[in-house]
VODRENGU-272983 format. One record per residue (C-alpha): residue number from 1; residue in three letters; x, y, z. Coordinates in steps of 0.1 Angstrom, whole numbers. Example, Ala and Ser with C-alpha at 12.3 -4.5 7.8 and 13.67 -1.06 7.14 Angstrom:
BEGIN
<1,'ALA',<123,-45,78>>
<2,'SER',<137,-11,71>>
END
This chain:
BEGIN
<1,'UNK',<1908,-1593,-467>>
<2,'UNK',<1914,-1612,-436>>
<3,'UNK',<1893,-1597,-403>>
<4,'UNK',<1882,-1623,-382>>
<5,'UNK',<1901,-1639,-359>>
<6,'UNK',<1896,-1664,-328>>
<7,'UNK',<1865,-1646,-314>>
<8,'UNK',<1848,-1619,-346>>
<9,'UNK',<1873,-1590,-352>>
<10,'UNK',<1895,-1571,-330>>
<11,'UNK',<1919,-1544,-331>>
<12,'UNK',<1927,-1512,-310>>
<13,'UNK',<1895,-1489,-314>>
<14,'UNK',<1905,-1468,-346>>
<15,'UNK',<1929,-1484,-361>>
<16,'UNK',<1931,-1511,-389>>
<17,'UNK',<1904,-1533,-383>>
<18,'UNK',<1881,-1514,-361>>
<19,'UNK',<1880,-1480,-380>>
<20,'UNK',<1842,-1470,-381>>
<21,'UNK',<1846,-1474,-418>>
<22,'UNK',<1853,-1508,-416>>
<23,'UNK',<1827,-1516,-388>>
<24,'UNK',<1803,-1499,-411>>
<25,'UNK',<1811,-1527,-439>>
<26,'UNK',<1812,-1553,-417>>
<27,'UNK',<1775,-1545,-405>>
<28,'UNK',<1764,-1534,-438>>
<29,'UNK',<1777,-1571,-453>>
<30,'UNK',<1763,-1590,-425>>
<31,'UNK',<1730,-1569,-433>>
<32,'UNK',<1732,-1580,-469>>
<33,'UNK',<1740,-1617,-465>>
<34,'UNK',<1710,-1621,-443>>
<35,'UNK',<1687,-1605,-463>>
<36,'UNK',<1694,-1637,-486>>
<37,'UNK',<1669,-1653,-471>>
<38,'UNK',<1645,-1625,-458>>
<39,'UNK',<1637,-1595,-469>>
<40,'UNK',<1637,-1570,-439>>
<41,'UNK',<1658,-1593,-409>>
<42,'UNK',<1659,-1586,-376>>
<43,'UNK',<1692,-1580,-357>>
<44,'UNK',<1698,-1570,-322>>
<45,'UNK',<1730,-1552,-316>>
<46,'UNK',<1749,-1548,-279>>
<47,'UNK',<1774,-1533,-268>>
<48,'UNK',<1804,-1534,-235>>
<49,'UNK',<1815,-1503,-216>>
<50,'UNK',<1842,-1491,-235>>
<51,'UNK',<1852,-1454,-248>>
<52,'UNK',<1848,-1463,-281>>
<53,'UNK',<1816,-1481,-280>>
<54,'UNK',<1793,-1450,-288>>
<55,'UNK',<1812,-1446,-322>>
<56,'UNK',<1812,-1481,-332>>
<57,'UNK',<1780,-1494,-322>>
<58,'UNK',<1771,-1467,-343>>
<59,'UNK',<1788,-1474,-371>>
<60,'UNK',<1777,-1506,-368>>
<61,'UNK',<1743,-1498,-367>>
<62,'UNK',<1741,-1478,-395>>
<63,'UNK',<1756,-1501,-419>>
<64,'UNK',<1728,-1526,-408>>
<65,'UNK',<1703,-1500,-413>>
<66,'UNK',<1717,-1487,-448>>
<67,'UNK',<1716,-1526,-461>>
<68,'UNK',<1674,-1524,-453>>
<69,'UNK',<1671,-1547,-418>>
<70,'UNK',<1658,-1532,-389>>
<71,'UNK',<1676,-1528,-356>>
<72,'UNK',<1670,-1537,-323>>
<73,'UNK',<1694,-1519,-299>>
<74,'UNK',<1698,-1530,-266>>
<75,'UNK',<1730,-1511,-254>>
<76,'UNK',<1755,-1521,-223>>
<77,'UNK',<1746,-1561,-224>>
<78,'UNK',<1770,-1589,-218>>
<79,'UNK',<1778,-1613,-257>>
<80,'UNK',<1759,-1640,-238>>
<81,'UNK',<1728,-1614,-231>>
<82,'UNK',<1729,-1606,-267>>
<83,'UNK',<1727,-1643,-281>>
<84,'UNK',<1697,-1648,-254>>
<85,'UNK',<1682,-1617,-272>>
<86,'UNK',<1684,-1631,-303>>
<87,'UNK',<1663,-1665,-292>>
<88,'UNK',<1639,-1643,-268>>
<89,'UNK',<1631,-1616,-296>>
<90,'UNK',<1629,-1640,-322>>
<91,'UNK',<1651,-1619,-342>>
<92,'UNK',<1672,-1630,-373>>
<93,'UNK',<1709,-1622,-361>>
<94,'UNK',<1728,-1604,-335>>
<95,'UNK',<1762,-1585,-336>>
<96,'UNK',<1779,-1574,-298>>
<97,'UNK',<1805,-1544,-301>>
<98,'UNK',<1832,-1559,-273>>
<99,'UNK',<1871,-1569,-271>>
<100,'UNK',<1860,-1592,-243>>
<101,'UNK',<1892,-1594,-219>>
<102,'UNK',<1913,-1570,-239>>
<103,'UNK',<1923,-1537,-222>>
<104,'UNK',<1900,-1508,-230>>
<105,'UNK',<1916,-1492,-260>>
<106,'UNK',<1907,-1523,-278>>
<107,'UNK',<1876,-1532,-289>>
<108,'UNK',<1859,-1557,-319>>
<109,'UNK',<1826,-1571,-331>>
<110,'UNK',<1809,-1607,-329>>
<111,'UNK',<1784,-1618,-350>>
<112,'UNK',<1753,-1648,-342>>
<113,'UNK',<1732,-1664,-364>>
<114,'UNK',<1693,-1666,-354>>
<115,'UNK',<1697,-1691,-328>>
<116,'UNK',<1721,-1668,-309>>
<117,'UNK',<1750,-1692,-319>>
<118,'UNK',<1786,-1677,-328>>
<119,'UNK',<1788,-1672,-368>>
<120,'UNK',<1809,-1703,-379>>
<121,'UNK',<1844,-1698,-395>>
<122,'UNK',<1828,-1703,-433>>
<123,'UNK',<1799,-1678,-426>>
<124,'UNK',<1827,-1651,-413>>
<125,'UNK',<1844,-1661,-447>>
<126,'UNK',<1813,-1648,-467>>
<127,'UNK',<1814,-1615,-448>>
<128,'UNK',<1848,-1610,-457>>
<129,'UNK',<1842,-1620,-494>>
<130,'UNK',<1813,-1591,-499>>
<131,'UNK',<1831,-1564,-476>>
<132,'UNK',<1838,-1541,-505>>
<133,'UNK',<1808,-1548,-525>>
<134,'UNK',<1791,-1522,-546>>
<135,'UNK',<1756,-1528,-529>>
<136,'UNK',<1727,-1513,-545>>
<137,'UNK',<1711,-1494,-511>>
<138,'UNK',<1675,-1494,-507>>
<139,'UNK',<1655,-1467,-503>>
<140,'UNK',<1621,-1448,-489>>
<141,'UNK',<1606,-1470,-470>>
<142,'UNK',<1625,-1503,-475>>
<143,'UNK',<1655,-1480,-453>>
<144,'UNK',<1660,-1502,-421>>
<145,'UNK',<1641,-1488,-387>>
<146,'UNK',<1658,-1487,-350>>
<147,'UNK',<1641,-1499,-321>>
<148,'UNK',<1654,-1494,-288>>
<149,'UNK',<1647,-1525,-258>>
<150,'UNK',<1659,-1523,-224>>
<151,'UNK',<1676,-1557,-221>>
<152,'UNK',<1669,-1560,-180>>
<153,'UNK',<1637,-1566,-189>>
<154,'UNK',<1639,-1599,-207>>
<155,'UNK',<1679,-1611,-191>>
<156,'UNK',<1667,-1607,-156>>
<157,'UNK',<1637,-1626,-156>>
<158,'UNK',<1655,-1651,-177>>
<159,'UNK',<1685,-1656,-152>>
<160,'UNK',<1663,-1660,-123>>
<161,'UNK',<1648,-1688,-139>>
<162,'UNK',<1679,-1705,-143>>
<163,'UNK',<1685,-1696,-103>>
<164,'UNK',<1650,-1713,-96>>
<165,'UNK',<1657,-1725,-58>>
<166,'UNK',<1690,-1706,-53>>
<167,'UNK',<1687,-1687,-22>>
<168,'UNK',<1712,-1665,-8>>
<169,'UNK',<1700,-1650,23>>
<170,'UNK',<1718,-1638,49>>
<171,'UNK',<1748,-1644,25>>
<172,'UNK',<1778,-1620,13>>
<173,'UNK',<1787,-1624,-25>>
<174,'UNK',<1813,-1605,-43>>
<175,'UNK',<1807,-1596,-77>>
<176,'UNK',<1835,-1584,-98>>
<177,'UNK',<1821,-1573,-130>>
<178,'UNK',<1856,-1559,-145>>
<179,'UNK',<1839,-1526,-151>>
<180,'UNK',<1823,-1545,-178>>
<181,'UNK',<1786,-1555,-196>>
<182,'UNK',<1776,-1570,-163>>
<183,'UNK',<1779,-1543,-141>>
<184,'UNK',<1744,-1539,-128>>
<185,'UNK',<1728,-1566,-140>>
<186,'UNK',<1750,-1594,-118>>
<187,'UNK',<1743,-1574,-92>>
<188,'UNK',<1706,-1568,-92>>
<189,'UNK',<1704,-1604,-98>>
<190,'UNK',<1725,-1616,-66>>
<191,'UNK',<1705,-1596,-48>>
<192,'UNK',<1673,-1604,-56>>
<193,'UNK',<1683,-1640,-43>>
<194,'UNK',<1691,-1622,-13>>
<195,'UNK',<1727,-1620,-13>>
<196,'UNK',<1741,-1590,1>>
<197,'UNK',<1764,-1580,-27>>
<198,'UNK',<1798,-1562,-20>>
<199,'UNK',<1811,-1550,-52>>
<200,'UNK',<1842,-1549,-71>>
<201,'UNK',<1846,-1535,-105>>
<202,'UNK',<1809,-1524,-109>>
<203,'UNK',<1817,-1485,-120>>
<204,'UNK',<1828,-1484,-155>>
<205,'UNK',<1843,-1450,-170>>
<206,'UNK',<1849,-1461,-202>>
<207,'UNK',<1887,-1467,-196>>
<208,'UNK',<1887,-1490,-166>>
<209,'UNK',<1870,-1524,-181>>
<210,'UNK',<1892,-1557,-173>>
<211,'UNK',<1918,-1528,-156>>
<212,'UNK',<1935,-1546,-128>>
<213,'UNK',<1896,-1565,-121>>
<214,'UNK',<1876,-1593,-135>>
<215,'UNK',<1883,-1629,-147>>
<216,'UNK',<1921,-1624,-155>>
<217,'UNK',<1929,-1604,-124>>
<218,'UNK',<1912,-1615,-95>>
<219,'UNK',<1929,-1600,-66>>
<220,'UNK',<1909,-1576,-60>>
<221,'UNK',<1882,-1602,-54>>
<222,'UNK',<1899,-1627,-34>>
<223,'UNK',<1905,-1598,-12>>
<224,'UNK',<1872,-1588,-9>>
<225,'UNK',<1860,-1624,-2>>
<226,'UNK',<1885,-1629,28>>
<227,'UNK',<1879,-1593,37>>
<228,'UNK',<1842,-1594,41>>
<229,'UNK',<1844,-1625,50>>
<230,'UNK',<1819,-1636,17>>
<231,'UNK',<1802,-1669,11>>
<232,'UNK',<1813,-1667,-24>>
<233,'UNK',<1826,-1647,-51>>
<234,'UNK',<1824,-1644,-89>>
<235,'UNK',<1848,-1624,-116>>
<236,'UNK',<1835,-1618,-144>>
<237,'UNK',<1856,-1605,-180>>
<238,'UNK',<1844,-1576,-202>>
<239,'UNK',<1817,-1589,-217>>
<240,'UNK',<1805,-1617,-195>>
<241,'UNK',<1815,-1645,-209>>
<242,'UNK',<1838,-1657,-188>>
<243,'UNK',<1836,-1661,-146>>
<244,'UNK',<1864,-1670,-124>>
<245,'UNK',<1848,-1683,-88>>
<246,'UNK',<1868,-1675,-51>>
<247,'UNK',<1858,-1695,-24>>
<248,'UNK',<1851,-1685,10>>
<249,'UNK',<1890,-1690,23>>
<250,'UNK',<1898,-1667,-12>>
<251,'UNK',<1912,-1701,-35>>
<252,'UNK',<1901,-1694,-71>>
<253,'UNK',<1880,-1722,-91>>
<254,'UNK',<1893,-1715,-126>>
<255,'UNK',<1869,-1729,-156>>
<256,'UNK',<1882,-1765,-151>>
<257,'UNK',<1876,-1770,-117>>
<258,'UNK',<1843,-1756,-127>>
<259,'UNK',<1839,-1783,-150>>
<260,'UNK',<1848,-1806,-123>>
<261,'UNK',<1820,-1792,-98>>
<262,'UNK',<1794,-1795,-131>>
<263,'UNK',<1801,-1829,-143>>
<264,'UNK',<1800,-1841,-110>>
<265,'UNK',<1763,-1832,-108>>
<266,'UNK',<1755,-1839,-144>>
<267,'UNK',<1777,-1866,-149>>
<268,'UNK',<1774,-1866,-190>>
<269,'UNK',<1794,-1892,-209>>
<270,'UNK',<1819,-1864,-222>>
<271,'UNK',<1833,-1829,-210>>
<272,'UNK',<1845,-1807,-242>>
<273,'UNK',<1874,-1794,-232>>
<274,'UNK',<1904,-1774,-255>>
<275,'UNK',<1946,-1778,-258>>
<276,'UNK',<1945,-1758,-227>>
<277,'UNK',<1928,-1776,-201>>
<278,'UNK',<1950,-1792,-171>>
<279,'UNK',<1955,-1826,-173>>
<280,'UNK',<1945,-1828,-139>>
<281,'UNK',<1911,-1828,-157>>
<282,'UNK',<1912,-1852,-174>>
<283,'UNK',<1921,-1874,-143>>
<284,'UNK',<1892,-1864,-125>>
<285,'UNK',<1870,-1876,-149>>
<286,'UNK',<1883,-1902,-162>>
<287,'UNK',<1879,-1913,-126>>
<288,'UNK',<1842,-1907,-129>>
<289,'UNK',<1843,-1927,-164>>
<290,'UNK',<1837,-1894,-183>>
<291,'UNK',<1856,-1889,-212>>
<292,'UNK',<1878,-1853,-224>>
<293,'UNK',<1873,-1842,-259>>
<294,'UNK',<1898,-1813,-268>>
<295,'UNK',<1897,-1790,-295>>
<296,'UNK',<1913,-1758,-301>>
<297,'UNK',<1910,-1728,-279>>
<298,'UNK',<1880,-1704,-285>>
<299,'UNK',<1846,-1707,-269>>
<300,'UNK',<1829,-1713,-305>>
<301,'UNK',<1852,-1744,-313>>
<302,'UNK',<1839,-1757,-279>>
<303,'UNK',<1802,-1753,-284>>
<304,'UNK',<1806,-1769,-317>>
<305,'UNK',<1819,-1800,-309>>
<306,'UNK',<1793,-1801,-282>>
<307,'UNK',<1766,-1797,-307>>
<308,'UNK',<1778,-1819,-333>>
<309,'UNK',<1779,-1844,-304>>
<310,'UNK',<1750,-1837,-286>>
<311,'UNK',<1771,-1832,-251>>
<312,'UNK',<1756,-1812,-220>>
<313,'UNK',<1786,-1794,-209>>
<314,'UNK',<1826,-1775,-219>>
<315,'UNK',<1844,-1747,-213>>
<316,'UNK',<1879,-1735,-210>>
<317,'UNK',<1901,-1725,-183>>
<318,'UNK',<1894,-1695,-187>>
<319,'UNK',<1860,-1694,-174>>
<320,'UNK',<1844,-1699,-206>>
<321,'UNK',<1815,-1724,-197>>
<322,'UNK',<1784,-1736,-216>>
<323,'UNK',<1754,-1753,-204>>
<324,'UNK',<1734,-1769,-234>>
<325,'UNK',<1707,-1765,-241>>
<326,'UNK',<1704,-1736,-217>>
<327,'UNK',<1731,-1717,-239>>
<328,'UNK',<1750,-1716,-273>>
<329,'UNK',<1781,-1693,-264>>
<330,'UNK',<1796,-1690,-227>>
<331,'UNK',<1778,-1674,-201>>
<332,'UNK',<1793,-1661,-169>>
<333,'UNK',<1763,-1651,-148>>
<334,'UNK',<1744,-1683,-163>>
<335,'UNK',<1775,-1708,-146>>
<336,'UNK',<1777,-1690,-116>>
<337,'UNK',<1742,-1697,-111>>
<338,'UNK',<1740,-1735,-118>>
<339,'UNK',<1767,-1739,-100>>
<340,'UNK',<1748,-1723,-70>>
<341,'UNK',<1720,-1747,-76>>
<342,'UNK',<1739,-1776,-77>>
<343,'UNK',<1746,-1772,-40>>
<344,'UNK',<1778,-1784,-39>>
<345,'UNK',<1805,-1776,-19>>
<346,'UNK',<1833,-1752,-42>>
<347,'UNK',<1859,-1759,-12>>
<348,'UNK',<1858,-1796,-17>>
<349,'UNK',<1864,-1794,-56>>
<350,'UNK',<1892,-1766,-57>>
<351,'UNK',<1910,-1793,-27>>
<352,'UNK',<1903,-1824,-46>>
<353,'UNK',<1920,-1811,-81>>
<354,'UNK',<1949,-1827,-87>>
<355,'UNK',<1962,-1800,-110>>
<356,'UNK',<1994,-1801,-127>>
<357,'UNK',<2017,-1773,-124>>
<358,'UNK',<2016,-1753,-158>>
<359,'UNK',<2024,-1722,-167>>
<360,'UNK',<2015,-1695,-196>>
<361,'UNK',<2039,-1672,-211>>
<362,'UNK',<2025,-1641,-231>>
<363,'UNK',<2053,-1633,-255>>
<364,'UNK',<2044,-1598,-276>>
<365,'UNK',<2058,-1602,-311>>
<366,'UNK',<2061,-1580,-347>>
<367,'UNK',<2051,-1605,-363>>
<368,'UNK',<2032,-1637,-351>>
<369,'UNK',<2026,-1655,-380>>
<370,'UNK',<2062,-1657,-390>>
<371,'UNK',<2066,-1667,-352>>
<372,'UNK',<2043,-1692,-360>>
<373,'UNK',<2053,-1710,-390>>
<374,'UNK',<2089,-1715,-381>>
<375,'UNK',<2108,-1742,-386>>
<376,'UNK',<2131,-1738,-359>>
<377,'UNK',<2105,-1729,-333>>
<378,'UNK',<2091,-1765,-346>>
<379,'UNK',<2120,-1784,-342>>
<380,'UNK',<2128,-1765,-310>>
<381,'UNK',<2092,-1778,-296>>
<382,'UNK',<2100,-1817,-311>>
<383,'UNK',<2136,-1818,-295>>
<384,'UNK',<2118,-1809,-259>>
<385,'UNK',<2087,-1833,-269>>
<386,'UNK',<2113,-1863,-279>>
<387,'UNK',<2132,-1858,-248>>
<388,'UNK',<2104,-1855,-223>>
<389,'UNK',<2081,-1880,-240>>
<390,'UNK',<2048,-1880,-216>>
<391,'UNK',<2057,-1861,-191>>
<392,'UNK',<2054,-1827,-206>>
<393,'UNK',<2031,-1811,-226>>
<394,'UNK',<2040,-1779,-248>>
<395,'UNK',<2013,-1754,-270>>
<396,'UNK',<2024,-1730,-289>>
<397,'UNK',<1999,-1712,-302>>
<398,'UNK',<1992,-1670,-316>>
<399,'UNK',<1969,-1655,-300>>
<400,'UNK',<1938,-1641,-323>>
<401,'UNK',<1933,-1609,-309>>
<402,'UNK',<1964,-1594,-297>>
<403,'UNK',<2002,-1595,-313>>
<404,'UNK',<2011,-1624,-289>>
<405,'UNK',<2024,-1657,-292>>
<406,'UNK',<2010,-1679,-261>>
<407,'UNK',<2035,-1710,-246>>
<408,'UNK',<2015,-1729,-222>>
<409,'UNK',<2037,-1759,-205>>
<410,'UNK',<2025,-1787,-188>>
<411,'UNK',<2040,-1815,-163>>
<412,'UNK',<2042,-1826,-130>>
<413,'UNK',<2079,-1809,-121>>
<414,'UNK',<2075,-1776,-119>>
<415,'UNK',<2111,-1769,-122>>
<416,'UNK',<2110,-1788,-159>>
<417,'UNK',<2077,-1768,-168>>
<418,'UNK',<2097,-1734,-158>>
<419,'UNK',<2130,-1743,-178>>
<420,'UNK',<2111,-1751,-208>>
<421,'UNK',<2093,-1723,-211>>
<422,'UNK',<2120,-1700,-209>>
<423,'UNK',<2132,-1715,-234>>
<424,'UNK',<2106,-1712,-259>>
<425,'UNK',<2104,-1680,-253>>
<426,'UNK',<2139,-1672,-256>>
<427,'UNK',<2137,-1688,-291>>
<428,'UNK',<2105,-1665,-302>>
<429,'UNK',<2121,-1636,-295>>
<430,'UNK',<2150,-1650,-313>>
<431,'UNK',<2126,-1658,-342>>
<432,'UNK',<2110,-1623,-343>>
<433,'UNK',<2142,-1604,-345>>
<434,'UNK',<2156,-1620,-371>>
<435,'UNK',<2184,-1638,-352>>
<436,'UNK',<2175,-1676,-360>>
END
């Protein structure tokens, strides 16, 4: 049974693969393959904002219990916060209940291992392989015990450290916390380096998380910043992965002018970058003498090759950025404040990208991995390859949590980059229905 996808498993709360029965597996396996090599682990378990957190966390958590580890619960905490929790509490594995950017009726589960790192693809495997297993529960006293933990206690602390010499007196900051994990926690943290925060998306309902706010809608930031007339301003997704940065004038640093701004200051030999990052990027750095290593999309597949590298810095453009060894998954509130301490002027990096014009089209499909595996698609994709040679590049690619088939484009005439794309997506839809 196939669950996991680019980022641990997703689906609309309720249906197919986020039922609380199926949660309730998926914690009760992880349970189980941990206790392989302990006898009562230790897992702390977050959650984001959404409606059908309660429910799932808790089905979560009970499967964990039922398989004999104990539980540490934390509650609202960002994915990054979690994986911190698991280092800080010396704990043996974490799970976060989140659908990251995904509207609200969506929601999934991510797993770490005891360093706080993303499960890898072959560990996910073995979940999937015991899912429906016939366990043998324990009993009496060898049933699992929840503990409760108020995260602020450890993260705060924690992401001051990292600020160590930031100081934002007399300062405006927006934080956009998409309604998400982050919304009181980013702020308390601003502001405790003396920023006076004005906030945007910090009053989750349940139903507004990533809703017109955070890291993939940043309008309501950049009109804040110009508003207030703000120093800076950070958007943040869901969970807090991710963060999107405005400057003072409003122009948006995505996550590779971010990686610009970082590898400026820590100037490693190589920036892990994925398929998606603008070439622009590449020519920055190359201009530094740093090299791009890109790898598929997905925050995991970043850190990685990082580790099995032993590089300092990646991301995505998305906003995903890790820091090692100060991180093992992407941290939002962690970038925002190194790239405070660096000290370094945002405006001058957002002007000094030479980004090429691309564009992303989201194309919904029935059924994305037909979509995928077509040949025509595929030829489609080498005719416009063989004609444009070097001056275009073209992804196609589904995504893994939603029915969608991304078609990012890539060159320096816009014009080009806009006919192609139509074109691609003319042919998926073609593809889907049957037509071709």
């Amino acid at each position: 049974m196939a669950l996991f996808g680019t980022d641990g498993v997703r689906d609309i709360a309720n249906i197919g693969n986020m039922r609380p029965e199926i949660v309730l597996k998926l914690g009760r396996a992880y349970g189980f393959l941990l206790k392989g090599g302990k006898e009562r682990p230790v897992v702390v378990v977050g959650r984001d904002t959404r409606i059908s957190g309660d429910s799932l966390t808790s089905a979560l958590i009970s499967g964990l219990l039922s398989s004999g580890c104990d539980v540490i619960d934390v509650g609202i905490l960002s994915t990054p916060g979690v994986s911190f929790l698991v280092r800080e509490l010396r704990a043996d594995g974490g799970a976060v209940v989140s659908a990251s950017h995904n509207p609200y009726e969506y929601n999934g589960v991510k797993f770490f291992n005891f360093l706080g790192e993303k499960l890898s693809s072959d560990e996910e495997s073995a979940i999937e392989k015991v899912l429906d297993e016939d366990w043998v529960l324990p009993t009496g006293i060898y049933v699992g015990k929840l503990h409760k933990v108020n995260p602020k206690d450890y993260y705060i602390p924690y992401l001051l450290k990292v600020a160590k010499g930031v100081k934002l007196n007399g300062l405006k900051v927006v934080v956009d916390a998409a309604n998400g994990a982050l919304f009181d926690i980013a702020p308390a943290v601003f502001e405790e380096l003396g920023a006076e925060v004005i906030r945007v998306g910090c009053e989750p309902d349940g139903i507004n998380i990533n809703a017109g706010v955070g890291s993939t809608s940043t309008g309501e930031l950049i009109s804040a910043v110009v508003r207030e007339e703000a120093y800076i301003g950070f958007a943040f997704d869901g969970d807090g992965d991710r963060v999107i940065m405005v400057d003072s004038r409003g122009k948006v640093a995505d996550g590779d002018i971010i990686l610009y701004l970082s590898a400026s200051e820590i100037r490693p030999r190589a920036v892990v970058g994925t398929i998606m990052s603008n070439l622009g990027l590449e020519e920055v750095l190359s201009s530094m003498k740093i090299g791009l290593l890109r790898v598929p999309v997905g925050d995991r597949r970043v850190y990685e090759e990082m580790k099995k590298r032993d590089l300092p810095l990646g991301g995505e453009p998305s906003g995903h950025i890790i820091f090692r060894p100060e991180v093992y998954t992407g941290d939002g509130m962690v970038t925002a404040l190194k790239v405070l301490s660096f000290g370094e002027s945002l405006e001058h990096y957002i002007d000094s990208f030479p980004r090429y014009p691309q564009r992303i089209w989201n194309v919904r499909v029935k059924d994305k991995e037909k979509v995928s595996s077509s040949s025509l698609l595929k030829e489609e994709v080498d005719k416009i390859l063989e004609a444009w040679k070097r001056s275009v590049r073209v992804i196609l690619r589904p995504s893994g949590t939603e029915p969608v088939m991304r078609v990012m484009v890539e060159g320096k005439d816009p014009m080009l980059v806009d006919s192609i794309g139509k074109r691609l997506v003319q042919v998926i839809k073609s593809v889907d229905e049957g037509d071709a």
